[in-house]
N, C-alpha and C positions, 0 to 999 in steps of 0.2 A: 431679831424677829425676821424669820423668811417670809415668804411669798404666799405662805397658808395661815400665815396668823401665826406659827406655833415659837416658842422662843427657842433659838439652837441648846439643841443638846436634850431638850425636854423631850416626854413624852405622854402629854397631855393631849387633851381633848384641844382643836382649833379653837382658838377666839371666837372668831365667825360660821357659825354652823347654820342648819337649815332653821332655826328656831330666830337666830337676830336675823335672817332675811325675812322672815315671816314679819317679825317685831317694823321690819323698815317697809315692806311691803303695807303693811297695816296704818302706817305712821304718811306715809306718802299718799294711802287713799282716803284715810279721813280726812287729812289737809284739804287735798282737790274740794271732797264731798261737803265740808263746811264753810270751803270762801267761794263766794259768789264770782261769776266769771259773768263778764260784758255780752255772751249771750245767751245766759240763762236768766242774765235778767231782761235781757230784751224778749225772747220765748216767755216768761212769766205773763200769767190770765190774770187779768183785774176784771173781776165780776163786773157787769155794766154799772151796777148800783154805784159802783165807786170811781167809774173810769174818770170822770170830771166833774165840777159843780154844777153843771147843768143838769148831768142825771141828781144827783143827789139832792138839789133844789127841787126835782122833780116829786119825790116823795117826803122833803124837808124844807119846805120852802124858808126858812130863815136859817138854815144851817143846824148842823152838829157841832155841840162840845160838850165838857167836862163839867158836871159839878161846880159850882164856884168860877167860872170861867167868865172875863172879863173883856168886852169888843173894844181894844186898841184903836181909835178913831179919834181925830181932829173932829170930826164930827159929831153927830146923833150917833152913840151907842147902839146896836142891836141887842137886844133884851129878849127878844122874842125864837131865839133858837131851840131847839131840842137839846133839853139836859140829860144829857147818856153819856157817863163818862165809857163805859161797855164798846157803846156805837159809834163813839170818837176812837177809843182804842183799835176797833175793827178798822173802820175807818184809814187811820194811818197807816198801819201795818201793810194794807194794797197800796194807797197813795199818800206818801209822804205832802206832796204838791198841795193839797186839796186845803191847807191853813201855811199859808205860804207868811201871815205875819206874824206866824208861831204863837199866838195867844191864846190857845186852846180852843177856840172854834173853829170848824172847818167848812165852809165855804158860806161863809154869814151875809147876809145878803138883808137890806130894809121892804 
């Protein structure tokens, strides 16, 4: 094989023509445009409603969770949260942070 793709002697079309640079061209911007890079996530808007527990206490004062969702606690249970498994969803999707002991409430507060 030479220097153009083609095998000696042949007289075919190159291997690599404008259609596989297309194909790699294609393949190298989806990559970029689907993995998150450190300052896109830092440029990413988190609506205030979700920036931190303080807003979201502010409109939920016992917190967001799920359906069926149980307050992880040594202590007194919180029972009295908002049941939207919806607005828990939303919820995470901006901030991961905001149920930090993973037990499907987010930011459960007595």
């Amino acid at each position: 094989m030479n220097e153009r793709g083609r095998v000696r002697g042949s007289r075919t079309a190159p291997k690599y023509g404008p259609d596989w640079r297309m194909g790699q061209r294609l393949t190298a911007f989806l990559a970029a445009a689907a993995s998150p890079t450190i300052a896109g996530a830092a440029n990413a808007v988190i609506p205030a409603q979700w920036k931190n527990c303080t807003q979201v206490n502010k409109r939920y004062p016992h917190g967001v969770g799920k359906l069926g969702a149980h307050d992880k606690t040594s202590g007194v249970p919180v029972t009295t949260f908002k049941r939207s498994t919806r607005l828990y969803r939303i919820a995470m999707s901006y901030n991961r942070g905001l149920d930090r002991d993973k037990d499907g409430i987010a930011c459960e507060k007595l």
